[in-house]
N, CA, C and O of each residue as an XYZ file, in Angstrom:
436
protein
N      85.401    134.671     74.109
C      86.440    135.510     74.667
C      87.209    136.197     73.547
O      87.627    135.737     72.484
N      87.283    137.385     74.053
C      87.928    137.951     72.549
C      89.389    137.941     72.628
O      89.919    138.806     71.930
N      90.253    137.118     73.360
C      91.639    137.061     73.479
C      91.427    135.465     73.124
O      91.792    134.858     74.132
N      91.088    134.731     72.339
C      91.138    133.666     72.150
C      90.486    133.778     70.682
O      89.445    134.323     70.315
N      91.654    132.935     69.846
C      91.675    133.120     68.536
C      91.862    132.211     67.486
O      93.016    131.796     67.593
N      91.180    131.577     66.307
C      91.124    130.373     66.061
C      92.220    130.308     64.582
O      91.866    130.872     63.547
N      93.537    129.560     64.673
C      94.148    130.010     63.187
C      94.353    128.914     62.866
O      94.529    127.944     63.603
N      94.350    128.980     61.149
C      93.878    127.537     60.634
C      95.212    127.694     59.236
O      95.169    127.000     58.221
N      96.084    128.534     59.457
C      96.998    128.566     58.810
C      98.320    129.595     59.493
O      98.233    130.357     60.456
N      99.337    129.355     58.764
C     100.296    130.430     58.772
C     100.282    131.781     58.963
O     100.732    132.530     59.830
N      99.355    131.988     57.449
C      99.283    133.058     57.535
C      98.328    133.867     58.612
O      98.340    135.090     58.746
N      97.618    133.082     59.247
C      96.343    133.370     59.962
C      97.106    133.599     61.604
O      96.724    134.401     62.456
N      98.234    132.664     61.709
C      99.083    132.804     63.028
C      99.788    134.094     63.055
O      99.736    134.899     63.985
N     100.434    134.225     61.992
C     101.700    135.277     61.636
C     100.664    136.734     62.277
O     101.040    137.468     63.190
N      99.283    136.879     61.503
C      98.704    138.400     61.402
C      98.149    138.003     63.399
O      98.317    138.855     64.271
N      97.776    137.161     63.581
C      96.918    137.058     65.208
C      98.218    137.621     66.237
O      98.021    138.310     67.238
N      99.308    137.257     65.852
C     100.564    137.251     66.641
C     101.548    138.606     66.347
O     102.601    138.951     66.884
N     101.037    138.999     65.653
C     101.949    140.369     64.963
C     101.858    141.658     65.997
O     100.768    142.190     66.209
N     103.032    142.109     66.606
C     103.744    143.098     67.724
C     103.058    142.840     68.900
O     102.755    143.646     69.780
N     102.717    141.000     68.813
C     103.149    140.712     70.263
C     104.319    139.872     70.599
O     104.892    139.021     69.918
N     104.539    140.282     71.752
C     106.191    139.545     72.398
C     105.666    138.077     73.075
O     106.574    137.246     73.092
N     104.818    137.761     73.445
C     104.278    136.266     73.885
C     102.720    136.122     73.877
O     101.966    137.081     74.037
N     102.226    134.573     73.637
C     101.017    134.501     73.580
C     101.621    132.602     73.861
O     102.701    132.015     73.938
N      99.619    132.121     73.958
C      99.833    130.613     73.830
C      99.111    130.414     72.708
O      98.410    131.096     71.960
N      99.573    128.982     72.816
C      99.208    128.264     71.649
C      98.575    126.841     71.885
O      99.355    126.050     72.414
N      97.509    126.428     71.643
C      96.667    125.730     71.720
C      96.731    124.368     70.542
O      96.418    124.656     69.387
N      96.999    123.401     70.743
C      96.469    122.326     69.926
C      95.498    121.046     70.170
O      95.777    119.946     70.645
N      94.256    121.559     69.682
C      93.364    120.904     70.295
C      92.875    119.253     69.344
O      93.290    118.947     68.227
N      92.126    118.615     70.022
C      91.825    117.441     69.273
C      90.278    117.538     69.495
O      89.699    117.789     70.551
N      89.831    117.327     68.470
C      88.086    118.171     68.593
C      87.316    116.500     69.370
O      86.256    116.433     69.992
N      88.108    115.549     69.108
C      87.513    114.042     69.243
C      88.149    113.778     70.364
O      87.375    112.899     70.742
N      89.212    113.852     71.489
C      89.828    113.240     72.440
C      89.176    113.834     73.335
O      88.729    114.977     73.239
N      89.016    112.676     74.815
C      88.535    113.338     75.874
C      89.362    113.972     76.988
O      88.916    114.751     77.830
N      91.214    113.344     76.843
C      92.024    114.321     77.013
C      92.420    115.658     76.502
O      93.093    116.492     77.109
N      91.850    115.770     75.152
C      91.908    117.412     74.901
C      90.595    118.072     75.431
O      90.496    119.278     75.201
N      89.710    117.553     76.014
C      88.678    118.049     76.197
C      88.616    118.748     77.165
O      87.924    119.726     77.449
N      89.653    118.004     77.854
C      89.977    118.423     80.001
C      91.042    119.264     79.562
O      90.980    120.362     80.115
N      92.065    119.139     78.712
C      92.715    119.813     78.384
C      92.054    121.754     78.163
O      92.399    122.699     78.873
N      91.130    121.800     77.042
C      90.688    122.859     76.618
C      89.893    123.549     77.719
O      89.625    124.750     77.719
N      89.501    122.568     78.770
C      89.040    123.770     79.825
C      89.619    124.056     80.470
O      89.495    125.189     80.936
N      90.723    123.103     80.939
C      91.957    124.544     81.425
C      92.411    125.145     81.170
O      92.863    125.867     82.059
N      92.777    125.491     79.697
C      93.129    126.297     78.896
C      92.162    127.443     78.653
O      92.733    128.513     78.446
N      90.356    127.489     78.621
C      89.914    128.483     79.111
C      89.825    128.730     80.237
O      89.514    129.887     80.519
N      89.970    128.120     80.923
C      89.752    128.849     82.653
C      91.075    129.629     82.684
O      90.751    130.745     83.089
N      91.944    129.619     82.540
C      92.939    130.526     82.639
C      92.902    131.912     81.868
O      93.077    133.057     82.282
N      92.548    131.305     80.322
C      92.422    132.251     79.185
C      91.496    133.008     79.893
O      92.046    134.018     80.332
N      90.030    132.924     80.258
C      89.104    133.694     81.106
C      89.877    134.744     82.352
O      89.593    135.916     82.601
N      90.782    133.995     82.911
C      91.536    134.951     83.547
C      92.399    135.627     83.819
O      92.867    135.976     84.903
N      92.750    135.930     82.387
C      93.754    137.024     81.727
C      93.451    137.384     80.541
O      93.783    136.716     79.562
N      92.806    138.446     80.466
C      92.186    138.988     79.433
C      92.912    139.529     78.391
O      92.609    139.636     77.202
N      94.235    139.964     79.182
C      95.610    140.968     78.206
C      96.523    139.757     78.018
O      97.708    139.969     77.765
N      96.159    138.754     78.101
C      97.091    137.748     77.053
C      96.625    137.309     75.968
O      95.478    136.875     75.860
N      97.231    137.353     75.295
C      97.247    136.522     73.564
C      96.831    134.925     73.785
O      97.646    134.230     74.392
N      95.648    134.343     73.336
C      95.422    133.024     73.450
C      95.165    132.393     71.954
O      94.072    132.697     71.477
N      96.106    131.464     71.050
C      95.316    131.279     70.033
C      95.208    129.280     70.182
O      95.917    128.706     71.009
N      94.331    128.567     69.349
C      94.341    127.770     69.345
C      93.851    127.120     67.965
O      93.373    127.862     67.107
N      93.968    125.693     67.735
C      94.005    124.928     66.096
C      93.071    124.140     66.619
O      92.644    124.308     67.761
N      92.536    122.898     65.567
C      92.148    122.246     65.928
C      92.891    121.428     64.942
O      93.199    121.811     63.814
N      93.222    119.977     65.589
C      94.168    119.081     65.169
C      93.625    118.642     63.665
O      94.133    118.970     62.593
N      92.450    117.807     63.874
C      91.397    117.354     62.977
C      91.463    118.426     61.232
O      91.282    117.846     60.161
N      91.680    119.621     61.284
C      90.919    120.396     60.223
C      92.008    121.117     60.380
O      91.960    121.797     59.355
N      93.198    121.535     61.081
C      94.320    122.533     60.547
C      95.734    121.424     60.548
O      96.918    121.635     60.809
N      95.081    120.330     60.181
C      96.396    119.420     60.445
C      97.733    120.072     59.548
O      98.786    119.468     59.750
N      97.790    120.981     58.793
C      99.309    121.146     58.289
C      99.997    122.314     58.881
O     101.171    122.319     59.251
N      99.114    123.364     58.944
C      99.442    123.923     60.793
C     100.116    123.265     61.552
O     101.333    123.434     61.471
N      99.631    122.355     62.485
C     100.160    121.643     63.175
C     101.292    121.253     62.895
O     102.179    121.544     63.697
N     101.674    120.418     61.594
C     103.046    119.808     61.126
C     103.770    120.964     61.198
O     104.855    120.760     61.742
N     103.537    122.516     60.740
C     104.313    123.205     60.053
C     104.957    124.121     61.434
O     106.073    124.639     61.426
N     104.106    124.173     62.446
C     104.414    124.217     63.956
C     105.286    123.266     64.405
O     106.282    123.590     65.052
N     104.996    121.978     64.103
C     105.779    121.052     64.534
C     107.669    121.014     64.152
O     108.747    120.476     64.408
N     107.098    121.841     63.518
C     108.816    121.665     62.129
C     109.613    122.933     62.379
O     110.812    123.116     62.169
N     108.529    123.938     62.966
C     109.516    125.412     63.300
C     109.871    125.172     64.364
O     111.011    125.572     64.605
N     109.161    124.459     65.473
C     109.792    124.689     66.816
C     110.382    123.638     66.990
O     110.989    123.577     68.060
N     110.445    122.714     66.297
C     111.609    120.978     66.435
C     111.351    120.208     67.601
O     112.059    119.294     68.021
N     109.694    120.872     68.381
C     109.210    120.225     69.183
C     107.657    118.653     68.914
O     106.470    118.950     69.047
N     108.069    117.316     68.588
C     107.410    116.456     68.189
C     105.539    117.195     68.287
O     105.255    117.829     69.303
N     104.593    117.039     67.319
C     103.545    116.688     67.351
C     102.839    116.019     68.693
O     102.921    114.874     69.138
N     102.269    116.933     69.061
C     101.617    115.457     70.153
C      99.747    116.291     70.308
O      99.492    117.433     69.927
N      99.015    115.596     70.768
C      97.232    116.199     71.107
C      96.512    115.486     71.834
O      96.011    114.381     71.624
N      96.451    116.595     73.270
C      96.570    117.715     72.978
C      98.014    118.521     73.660
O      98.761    118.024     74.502
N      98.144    119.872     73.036
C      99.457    120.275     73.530
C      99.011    121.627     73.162
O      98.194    121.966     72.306
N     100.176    122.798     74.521
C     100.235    123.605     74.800
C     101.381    124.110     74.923
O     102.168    123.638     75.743
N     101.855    125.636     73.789
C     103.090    126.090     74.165
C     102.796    127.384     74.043
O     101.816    127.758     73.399
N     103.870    128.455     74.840
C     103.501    129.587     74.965
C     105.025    129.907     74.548
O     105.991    129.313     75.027
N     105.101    130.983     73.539
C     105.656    131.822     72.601
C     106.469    133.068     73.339
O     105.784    134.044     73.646
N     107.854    133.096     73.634
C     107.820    134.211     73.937
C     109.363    135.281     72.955
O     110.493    135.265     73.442
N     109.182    135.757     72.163
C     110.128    136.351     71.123
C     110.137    135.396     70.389
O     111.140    134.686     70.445
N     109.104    135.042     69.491
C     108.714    133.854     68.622
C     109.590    132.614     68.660
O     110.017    131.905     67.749
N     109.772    132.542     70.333
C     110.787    131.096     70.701
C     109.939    130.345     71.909
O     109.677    130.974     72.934
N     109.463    128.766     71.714
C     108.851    128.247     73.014
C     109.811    128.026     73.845
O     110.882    127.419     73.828
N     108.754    129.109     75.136
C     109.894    129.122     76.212
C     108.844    128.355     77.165
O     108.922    128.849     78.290
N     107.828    127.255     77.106
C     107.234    126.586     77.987
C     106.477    125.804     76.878
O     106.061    126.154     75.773
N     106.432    124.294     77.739
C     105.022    123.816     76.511
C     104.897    122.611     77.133
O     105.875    121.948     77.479
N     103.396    122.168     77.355
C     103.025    120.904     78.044
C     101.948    120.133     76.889
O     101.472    120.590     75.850
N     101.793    118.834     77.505
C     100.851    117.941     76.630
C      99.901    117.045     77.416
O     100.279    116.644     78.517
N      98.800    116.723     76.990
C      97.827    115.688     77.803
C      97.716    115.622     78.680
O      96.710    116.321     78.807
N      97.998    115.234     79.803
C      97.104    115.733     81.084
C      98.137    116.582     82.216
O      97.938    116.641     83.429
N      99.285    117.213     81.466
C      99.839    118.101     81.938
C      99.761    119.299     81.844
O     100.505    120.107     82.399
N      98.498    119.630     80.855
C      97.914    120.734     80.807
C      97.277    121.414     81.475
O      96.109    121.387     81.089
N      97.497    122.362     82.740
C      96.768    122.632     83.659
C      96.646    124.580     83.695
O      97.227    125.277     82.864
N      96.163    124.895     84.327
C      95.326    126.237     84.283
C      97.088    126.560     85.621
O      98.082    127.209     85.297
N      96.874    125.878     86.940
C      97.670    125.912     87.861
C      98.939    125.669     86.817
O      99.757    126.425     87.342
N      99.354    125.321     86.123
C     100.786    124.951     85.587
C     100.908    125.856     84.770
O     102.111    125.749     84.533
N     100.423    126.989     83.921
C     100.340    127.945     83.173
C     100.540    129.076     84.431
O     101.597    129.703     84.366
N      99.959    129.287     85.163
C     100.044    130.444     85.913
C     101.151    130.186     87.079
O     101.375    131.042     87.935
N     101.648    129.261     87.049
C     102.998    128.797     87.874
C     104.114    129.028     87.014
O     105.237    129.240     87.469
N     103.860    128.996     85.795
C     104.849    129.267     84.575
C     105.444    131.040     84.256
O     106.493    131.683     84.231
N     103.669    131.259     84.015
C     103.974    132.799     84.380
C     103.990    133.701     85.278
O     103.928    134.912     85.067
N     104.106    132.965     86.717
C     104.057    133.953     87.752
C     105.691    134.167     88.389
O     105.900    134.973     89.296
């Protein structure tokens, strides 16, 4: 999907996210089988909104990402977890099996 985007740093978030006003954000765990159920609701939705911004990490291999996410938004670490960005402030964000396709589009509807 070409609205789904893989950043493995800062700088890699900053340029994916640049003169947009909201997108989500993905933190995946490449080994859990709750991020696993997690990540397909996160594409089944992503699949059905093509004009949204989707990016996602993977816990395992961008772990200072993660911390450095963890530390801007003063929201704890957790995987897997989902927050969506809106004026580079989380204005929604769920974790582990509250991650749902229905809870994203209840969010933004």
């Amino acid at each position: 999907m070409k609205n789904l985007i893989r950043v493995q740093d800062l700088d890699s978030l900053k340029k994916a996210v640049e003169g947009t006003q909201s997108y989500w954000l993905f933190k995946h765990s490449s080994t859990c089988p709750v991020s696993a159920a997690a990540w397909n609701e996160y594409n089944e939705y992503c699949s059905l909104h093509p004009h949204q911004t989707f990016l996602f990490l993977v816990v395992q291999e961008d772990k200072e990402l993660s911390q450095e996410i963890a530390e801007i938004t003063q929201i704890k670490h957790e995987s897997p977890q989902l927050m969506h960005f809106s004026n580079m402030q989380v204005d929604w964000h769920a974790s582990h099996n509250d991650i749902k396709s229905k809870a994203m589009q209840e969010f933004i509807a």
